[in-house]
C-alpha atoms as one frame of an Amber mdcrd trajectory, in Angstrom:
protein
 114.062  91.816 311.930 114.687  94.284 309.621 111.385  96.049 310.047 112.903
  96.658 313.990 116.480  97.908 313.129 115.309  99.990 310.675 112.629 101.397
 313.659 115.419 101.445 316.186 117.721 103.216 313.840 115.025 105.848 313.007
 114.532 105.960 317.009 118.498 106.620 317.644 118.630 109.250 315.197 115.394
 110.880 316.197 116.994 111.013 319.845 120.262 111.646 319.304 120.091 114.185
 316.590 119.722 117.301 319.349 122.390 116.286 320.621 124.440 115.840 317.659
 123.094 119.444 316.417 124.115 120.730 320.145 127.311 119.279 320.108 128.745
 120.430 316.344 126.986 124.038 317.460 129.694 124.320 320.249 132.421 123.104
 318.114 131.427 126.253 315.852 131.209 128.789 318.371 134.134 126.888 320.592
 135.854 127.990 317.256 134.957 131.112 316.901 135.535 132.060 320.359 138.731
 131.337 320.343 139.642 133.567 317.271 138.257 136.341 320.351 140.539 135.673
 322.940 143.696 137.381 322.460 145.890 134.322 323.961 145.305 132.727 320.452
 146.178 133.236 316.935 144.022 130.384 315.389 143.571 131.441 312.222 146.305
 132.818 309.533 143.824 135.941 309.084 143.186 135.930 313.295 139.446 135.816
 312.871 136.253 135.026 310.228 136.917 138.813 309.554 140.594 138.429 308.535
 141.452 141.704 310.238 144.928 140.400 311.454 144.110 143.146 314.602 145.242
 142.476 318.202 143.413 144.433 321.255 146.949 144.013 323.441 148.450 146.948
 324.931 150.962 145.320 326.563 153.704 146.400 323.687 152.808 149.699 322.638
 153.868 152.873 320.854 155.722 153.973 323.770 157.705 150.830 324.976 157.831
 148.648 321.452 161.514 149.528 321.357 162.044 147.169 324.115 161.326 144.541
 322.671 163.806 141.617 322.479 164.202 138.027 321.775 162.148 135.614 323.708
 162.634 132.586 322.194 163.231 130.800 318.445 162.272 128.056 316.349 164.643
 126.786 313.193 162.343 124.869 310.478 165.326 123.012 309.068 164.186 124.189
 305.575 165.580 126.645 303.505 162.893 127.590 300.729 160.441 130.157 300.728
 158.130 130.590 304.371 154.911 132.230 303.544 152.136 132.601 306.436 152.103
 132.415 309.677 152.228 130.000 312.891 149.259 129.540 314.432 148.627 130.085
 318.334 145.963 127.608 320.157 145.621 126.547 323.624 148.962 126.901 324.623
 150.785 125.244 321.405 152.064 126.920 318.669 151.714 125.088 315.390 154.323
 125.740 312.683 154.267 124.923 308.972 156.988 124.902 306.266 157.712 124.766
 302.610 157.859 121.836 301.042 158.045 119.182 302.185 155.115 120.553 304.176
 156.414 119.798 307.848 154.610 120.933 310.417 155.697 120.861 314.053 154.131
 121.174 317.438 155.547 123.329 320.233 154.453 124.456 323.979 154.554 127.856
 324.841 155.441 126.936 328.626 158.213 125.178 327.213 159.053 125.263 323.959
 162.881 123.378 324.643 161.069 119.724 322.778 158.778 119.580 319.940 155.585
 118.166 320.791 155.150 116.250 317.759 156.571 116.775 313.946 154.492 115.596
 311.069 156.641 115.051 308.037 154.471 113.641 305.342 155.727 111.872 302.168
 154.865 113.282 298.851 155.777 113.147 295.206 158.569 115.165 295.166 157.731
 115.886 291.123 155.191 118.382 292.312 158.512 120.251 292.704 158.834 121.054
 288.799 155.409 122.577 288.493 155.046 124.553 291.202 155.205 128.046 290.378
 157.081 131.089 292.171 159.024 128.931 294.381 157.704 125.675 296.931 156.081
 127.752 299.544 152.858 126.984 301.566 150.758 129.387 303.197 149.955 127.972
 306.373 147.732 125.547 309.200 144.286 125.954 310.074 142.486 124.566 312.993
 139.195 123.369 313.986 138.499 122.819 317.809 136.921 119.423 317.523 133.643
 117.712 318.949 132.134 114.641 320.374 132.514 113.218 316.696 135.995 113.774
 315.630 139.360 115.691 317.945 140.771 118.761 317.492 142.363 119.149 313.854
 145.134 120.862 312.237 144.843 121.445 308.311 147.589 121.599 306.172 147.793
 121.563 302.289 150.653 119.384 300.258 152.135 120.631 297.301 151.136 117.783
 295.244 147.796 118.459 295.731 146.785 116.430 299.220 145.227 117.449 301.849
 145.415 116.605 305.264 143.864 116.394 308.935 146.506 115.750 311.650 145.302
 114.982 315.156 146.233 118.513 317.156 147.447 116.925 320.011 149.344 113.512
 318.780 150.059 114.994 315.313 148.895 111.188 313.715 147.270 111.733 310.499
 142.913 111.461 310.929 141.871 111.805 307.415 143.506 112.999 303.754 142.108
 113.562 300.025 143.755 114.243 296.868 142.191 118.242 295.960 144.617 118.482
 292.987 146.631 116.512 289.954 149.759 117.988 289.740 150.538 116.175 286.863
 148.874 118.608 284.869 150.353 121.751 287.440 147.442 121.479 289.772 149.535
 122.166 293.289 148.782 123.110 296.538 150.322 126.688 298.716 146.942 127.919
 299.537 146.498 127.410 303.017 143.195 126.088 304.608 140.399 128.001 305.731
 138.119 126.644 308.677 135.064 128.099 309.321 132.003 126.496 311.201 132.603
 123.070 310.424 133.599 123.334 306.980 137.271 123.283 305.279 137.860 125.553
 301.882 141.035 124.226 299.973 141.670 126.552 296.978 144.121 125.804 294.063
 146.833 126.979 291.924 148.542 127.091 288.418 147.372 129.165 286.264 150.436
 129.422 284.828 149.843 126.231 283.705 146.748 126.669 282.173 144.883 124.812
 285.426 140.558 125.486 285.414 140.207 127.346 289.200 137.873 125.830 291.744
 136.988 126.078 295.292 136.442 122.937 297.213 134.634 122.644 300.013 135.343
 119.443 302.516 133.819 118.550 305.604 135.727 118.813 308.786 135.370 115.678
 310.238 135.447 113.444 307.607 137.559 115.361 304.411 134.079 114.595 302.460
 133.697 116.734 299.545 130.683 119.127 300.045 130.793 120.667 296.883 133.007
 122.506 294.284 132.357 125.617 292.317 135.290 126.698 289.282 135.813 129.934
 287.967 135.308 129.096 284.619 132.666 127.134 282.349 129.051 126.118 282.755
 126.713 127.929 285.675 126.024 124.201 286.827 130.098 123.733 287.481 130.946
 127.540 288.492 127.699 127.261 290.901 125.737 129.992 289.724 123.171 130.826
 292.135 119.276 131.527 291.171 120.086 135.052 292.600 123.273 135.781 291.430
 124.065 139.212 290.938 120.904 140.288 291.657 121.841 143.715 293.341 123.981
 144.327 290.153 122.674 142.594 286.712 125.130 144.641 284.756 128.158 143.091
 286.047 126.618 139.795 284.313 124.835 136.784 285.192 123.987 133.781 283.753
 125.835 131.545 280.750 129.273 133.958 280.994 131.541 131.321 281.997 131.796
 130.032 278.850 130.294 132.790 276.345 133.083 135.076 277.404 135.661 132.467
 276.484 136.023 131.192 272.381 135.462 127.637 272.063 136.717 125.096 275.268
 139.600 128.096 276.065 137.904 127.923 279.842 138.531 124.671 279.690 142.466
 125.310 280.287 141.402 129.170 281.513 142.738 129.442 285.263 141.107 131.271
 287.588 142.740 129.608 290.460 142.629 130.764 294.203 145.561 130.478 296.345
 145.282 133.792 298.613 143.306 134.659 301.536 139.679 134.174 301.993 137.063
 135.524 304.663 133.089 134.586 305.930 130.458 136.531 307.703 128.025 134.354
 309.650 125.656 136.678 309.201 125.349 136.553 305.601 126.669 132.922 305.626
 128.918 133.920 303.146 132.590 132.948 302.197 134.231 135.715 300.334 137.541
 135.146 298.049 139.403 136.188 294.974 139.976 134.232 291.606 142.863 134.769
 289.778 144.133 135.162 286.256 143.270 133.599 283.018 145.264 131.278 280.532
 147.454 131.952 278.889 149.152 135.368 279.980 149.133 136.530 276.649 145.911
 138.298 276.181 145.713 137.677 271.866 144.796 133.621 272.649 141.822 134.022
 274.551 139.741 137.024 273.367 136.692 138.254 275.540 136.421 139.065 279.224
 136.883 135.577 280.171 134.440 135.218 283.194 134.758 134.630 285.840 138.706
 135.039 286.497 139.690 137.841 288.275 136.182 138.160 290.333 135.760 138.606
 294.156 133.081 136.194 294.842 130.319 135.864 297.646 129.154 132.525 297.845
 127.001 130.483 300.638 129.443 128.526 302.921 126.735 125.207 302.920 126.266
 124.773 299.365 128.784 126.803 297.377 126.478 128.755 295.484 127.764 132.014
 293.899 125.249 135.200 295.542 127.019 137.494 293.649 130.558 138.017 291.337
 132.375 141.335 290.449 134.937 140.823 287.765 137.681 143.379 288.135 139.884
 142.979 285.345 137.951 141.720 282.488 140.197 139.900 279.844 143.358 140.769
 281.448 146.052 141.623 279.766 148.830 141.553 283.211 148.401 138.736 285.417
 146.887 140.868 288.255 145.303 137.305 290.089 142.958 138.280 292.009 143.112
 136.292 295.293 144.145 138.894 297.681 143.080 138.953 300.860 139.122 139.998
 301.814 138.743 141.563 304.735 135.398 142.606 306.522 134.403 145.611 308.444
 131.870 147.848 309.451 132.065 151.600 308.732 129.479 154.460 307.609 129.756
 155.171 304.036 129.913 158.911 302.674 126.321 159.213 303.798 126.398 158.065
 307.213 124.785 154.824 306.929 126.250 152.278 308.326 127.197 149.296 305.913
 128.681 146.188 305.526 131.875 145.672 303.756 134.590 143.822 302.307 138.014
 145.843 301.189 139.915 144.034 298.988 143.678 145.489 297.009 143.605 144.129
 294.183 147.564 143.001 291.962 145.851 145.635 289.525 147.148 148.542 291.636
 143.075 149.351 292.627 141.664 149.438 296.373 138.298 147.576 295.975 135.315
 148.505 298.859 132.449 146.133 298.220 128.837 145.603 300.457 129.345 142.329
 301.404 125.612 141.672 301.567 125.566 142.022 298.033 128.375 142.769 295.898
 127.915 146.435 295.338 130.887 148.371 294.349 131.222 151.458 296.826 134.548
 152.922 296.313 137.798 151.932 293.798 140.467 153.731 294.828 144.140 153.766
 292.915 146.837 152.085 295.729 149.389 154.375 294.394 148.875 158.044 291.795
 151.915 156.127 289.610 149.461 152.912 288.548 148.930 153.914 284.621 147.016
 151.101 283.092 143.951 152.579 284.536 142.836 156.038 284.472 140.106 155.416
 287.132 137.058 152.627 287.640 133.851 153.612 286.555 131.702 152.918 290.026
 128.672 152.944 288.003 129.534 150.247 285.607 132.083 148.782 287.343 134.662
 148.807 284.676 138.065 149.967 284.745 138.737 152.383 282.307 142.264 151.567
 280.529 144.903 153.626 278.897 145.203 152.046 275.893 149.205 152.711 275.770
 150.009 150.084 278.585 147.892 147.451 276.656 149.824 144.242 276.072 148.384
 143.485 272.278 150.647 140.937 270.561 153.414 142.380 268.317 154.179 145.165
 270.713 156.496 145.900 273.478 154.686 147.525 276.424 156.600 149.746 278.435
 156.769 151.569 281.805 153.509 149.206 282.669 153.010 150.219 286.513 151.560
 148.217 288.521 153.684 145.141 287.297 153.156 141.268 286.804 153.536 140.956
 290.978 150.674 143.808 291.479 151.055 146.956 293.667 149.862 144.357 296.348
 150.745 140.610 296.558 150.128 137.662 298.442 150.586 139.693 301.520 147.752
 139.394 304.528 147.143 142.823 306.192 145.107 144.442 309.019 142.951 146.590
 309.671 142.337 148.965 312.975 138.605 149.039 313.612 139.099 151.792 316.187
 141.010 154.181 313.603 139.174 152.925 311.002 142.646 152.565 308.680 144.081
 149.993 306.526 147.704 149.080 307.043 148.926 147.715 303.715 152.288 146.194
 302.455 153.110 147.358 299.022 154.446 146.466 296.259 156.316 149.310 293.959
 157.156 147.756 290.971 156.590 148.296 287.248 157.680 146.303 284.053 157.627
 146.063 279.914 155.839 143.720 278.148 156.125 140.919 275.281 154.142 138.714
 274.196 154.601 135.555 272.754 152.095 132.826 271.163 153.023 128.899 272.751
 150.479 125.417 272.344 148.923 124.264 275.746 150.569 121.523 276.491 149.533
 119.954 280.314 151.811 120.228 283.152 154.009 122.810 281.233 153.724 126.115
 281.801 151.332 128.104 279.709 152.090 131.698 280.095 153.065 133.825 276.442
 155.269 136.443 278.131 158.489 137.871 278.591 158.875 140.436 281.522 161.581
 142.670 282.509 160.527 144.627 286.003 161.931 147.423 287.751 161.411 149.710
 290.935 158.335 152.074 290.000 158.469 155.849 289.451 159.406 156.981 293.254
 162.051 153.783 293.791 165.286 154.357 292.047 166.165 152.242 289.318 169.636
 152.560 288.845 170.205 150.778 292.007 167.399 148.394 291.679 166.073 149.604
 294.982 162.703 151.166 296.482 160.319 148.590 294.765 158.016 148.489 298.170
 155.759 150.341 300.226 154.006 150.561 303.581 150.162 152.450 303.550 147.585
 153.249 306.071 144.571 154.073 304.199 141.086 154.388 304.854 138.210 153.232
 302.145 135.510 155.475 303.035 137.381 158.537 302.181 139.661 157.111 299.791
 142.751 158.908 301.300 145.942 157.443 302.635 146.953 158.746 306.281 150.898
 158.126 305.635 153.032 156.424 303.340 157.003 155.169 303.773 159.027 153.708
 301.180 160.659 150.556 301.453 163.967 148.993 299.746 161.940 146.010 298.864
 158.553 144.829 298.478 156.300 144.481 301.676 155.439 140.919 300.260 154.218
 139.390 303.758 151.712 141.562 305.151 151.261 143.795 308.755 149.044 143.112
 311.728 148.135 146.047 313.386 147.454 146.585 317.711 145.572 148.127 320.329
 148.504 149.859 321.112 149.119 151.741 318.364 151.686 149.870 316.487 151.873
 148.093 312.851 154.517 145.191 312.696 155.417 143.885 309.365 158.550 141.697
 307.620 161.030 142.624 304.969 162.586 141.367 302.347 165.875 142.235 302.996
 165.167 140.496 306.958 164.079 142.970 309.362 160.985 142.674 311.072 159.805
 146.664 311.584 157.138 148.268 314.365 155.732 151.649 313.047 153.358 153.842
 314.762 149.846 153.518 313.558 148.827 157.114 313.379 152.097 158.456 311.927
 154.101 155.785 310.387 157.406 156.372 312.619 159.475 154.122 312.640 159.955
 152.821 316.275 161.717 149.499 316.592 163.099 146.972 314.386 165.313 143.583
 314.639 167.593 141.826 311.554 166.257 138.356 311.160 168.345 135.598 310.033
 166.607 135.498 306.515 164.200 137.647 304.710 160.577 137.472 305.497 157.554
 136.933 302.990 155.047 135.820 305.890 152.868 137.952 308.393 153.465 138.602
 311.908 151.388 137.594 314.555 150.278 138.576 317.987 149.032 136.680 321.314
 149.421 136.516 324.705 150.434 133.813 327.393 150.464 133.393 331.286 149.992
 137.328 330.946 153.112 137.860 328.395 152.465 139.421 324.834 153.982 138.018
 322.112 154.825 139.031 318.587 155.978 135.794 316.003 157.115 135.915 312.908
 158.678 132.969 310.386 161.479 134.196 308.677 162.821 132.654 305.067 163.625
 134.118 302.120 162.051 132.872 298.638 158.651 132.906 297.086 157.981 134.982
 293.500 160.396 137.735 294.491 162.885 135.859 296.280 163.532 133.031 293.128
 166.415 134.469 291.863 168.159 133.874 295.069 166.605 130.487 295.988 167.243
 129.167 292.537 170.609 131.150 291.432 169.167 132.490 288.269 170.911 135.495
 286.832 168.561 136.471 283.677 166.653 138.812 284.595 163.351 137.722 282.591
 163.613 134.743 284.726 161.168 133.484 287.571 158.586 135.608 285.164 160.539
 138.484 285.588 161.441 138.661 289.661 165.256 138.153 289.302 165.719 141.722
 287.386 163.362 143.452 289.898 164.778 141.737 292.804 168.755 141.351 292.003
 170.172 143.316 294.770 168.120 141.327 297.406 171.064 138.632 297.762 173.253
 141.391 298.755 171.282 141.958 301.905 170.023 138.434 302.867 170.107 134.394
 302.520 168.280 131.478 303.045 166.607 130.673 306.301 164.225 128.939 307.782
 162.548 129.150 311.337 160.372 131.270 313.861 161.044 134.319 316.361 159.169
 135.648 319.000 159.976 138.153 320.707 158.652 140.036 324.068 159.284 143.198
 326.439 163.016 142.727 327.218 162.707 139.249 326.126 160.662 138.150 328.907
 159.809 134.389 328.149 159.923 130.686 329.263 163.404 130.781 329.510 163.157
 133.041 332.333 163.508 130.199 334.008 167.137 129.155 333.960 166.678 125.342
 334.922 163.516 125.282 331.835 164.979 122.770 329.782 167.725 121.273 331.921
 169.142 117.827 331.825 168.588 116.208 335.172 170.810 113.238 335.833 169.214
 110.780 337.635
């Protein structure tokens, strides 16, 4: 008997495996398809290329200043709101900080939620989570004959979870992280083909970095690769680095460290990641080492601070660049990647992946391989680097903005935050330009030694920050900028200062216009060639998400989720008044409460507001 269901079973599989293989095929190009139709927004980066660009011409240069309200969305929640909604099918999906809510809306009608899903967590995750209790965002995976569509969504204490998209009812969780050692959640999801990528976070907290990679339909762990320790845990491929043996290859992950220091070493990855199909390759950032304080872990501690290029089936590492080897400043690497394809200087036609970096450096890499093509500084007032040797790789620093224990470092530009952030920004394929949200800010130094202790924080610094050398400093103002640059040539088309920080990011149009949030709660268009200013609106609260753009029943839409908080918004959230505080954000940012409060929520807005509510009896109570 067994002999015959162990035939049959080999018989069912034999047969049905086509169709299985046919089936999970469409659910991969189903999903990738829609990141090309311009009615959705189903990813927080818009596509697999994370170029946050929108072919609409609907709202252009000439007619953005009509734009108005179309509709709104309040959150109920007060903390920081990183991210973005996303757009799919008709339904917007919107996240929040913690708790982690996440609500359902239709764009016909957006009058009654859908669904809410309002999970219950350890509210304790709340003590370690560093920079305020913000969350990044949803992803979404279209679904198959196996399993329904899916929304993603990351807890802060270190869950993660698969809601059904259209009934909201949870369809599968895991526990990623241990937050009783500071291992929380804000990165959000990334989907691509049929496989989930959950980073991780604090490194303030002395937290060992690591990618996880789940599968969709299940939340089975396909594998996990750290940034730190042996080649069999940080995934070391047989080829790694191949292209470029000098920016090191095998046994580094704990060589570079003394003794088990990797062991409590960081590295985490809570930004914004991106894959080529073609290559099959998921591209990301890890972040900073443990402790802050550069004197307790001597040597370039691999492999923090890298960009990474690793298959998205197994997890294994094709190649690593380490930007900032043993960092002295907390520049994390795990800003976004985003892809393109542009001639280089020569005229041949390449492959890339642009990445600006917290150090205050543009990065240009081929994405096939890992070669550096271009560094370029984000700003001529970054000082801890005279340039980046492309040869080698290696920055070269100016010794007088070193961090060495028993010394004060002053003037350090860029500061702790970066001359670019968290923020997710575009990129015009058309103009070939970079539209980047920036972050003018500079700081002094001290270090301090501290014991690791788990679940504490682990960081050996004090930090004052202040606006950099074109903001003005006696008013605590000008600490952000907006860019359009362009990596082959290294030059920046326009620049415009900002009161604030540009923490959330731009998307960029078809029709010539860059939108983009503020910190002090406007959400700005500017023209894409020039940088005029041409519209903007006061939101209720500040903004540290990205806007987003999409179209319905012929209308184009731009969203945005306004909220105040996150690293430069703590002082506020919190009420601190020292300004070493929040790791030095309530200095640098203690005029922001002057122009803004907390807020919570979503607003879209159209050409003169035109909108479901267009319809005057949409939403009506009808008495029987």
């Amino acid at each position: 008997m067994r002999k015959f269901l162990n035939s049959v079973s080999l018989l069912s599989v034999l047969i049905a495996t086509p169709f299985a293989m046919t089936i999970a095929a469409r659910a991969e190009d189903r999903l990738e398809a829609l990141t090309k139709s311009e009615d959705n927004w189903a990813m927080q980066g818009k596509n697999y290329s994370a170029n946050h660009y929108s072919t609409l011409t609907q709202v252009n240069a000439e007619n953005v200043k009509n734009l108005k309200v179309a509709w709104s969305f309040s959150t109920g929640l007060l903390s920081g709101h990183e991210g973005a909604p996303i757009v799919v099918d008709g339904k917007m999906y919107v996240h929040t900080s913690f708790p982690n809510n996440t609500f359902a809306l239709d764009l016909s009608d957006p009058t009654r939620i859908l669904w809410q899903h309002k999970p219950k967590q350890n509210a304790a995750a709340r003590a370690v989570a560093c920079c305020d209790i913000v969350n990044r965002g949803l992803a979404y995976w279209p679904g198959d004959g196996k399993a329904p569509a899916l929304i993603i969504k990351t807890l802060l204490d270190g869950n993660v979870v698969a809601l059904n998209a259209e009934t909201g009812q949870e369809y599968w969780k895991v526990e990623n992280s241990d937050f009783k050692v500071g291992s929380t959640l804000t990165v959000a999801p990334h989907v691509y083909k049929d496989v989930v990528l959950i980073g991780s976070s604090g490194a303030e907290l002395g937290v060992r970095g690591y990618m996880t990679a789940y599968d969709v339909r299940t939340g089975e762990q396909k594998w996990r690769a750290y940034a730190t320790g042996p080649d069999s845990d940080v995934l070391i491929g047989d080829d790694f680095n191949k292209a470029n043996p000098h920016y090191g290859q095998k046994g580094l992950g704990t060589s570079t460290w003394e003794g088990d220091a990797w062991k409590i070493g960081g590295g985490t990855n809570w930004g914004w990641f991106a894959f080529d199909p073609g290559t099959n390759l998921v591209y990301y950032g890890s972040g900073n080492p443990a402790p802050w304080n550069e004197t307790m872990r001597p040597g370039d501690n691999k492999w923090t601070m890298t960009i990474w290029g690793r298959d998205l089936e197994t997890g294994q590492a094709k190649f690593g660049y380490q930007k900032t080897p043993h960092d002295e400043w907390d520049y994390a690497g795990i800003n976004f990647m985003m892809l393109s394809e542009q001639k280089d200087k020569e005229g041949k036609l390449r492959k890339l992946l642009t990445h600006p970096d917290r150090n205050g450096i543009v990065y240009t890499l081929d994405r096939t391989d890992g070669t550096l093509i271009s560094a370029d500084k984000i700003d001529d007032t970054v000082n801890v680097f005279k340039k980046i040797d492309l040869k080698s790789g290696q920055p070269v620093r100016d010794p007088e903005y070193g961090t060495r224990m028993d010394h004060l470092a002053k003037d350090v530009c860029p500061s702790a935050m970066g001359y670019h952030n968290q923020g997710l920004d575009s990129y015009d394929p058309t103009k070939e330009l970079f539209f980047l949200g920036v972050n003018h800010i500079c700081m002094d130094w001290e270090p301090f030694m501290l014991p690791y202790r788990a679940g504490q924080f682990f960081v050996g610094a004090t930090l004052n920050m202040y606006p950099g050398p074109k903001g003005d400093r006696q008013k605590a103002e000008g600490l952000g900028q907006i860019k359009a640059y362009n990596a082959i040539t290294g030059q920046f088309k326009w620049e415009k200062m900002e009161r604030f920080a540009v923490w959330g990011g731009t998307a960029a149009t078809a029709g010539n216009v860059v939108f983009y949030g503020t910190l002090d709660g406007f959400i700005k268009a500017r023209h894409s060639d020039t940088g005029e200013l041409l519209w903007k609106f006061k939101l209720p609260s500040g903004v540290i998400g990205h806007p987003i753009v999409y179209q319905h029943k012929g209308v184009e839409y731009v969203a945005i989720l306004y909220g105040v908080g996150g690293w430069p918004g703590v002082g506020l959230v919190f009420d601190l008044q020292d300004p070493t505080a929040g790791l030095g954000a309530v200095g640098a940012f203690k005029q922001l409460a002057n122009y803004t409060q907390m807020g919570g929520g979503v607003m879209v807005f159209s050409l003169n507001g035109q909108g479901p509510y267009d319809n005057l009896s949409l939403g009506e109570y009808k008495a029987n």
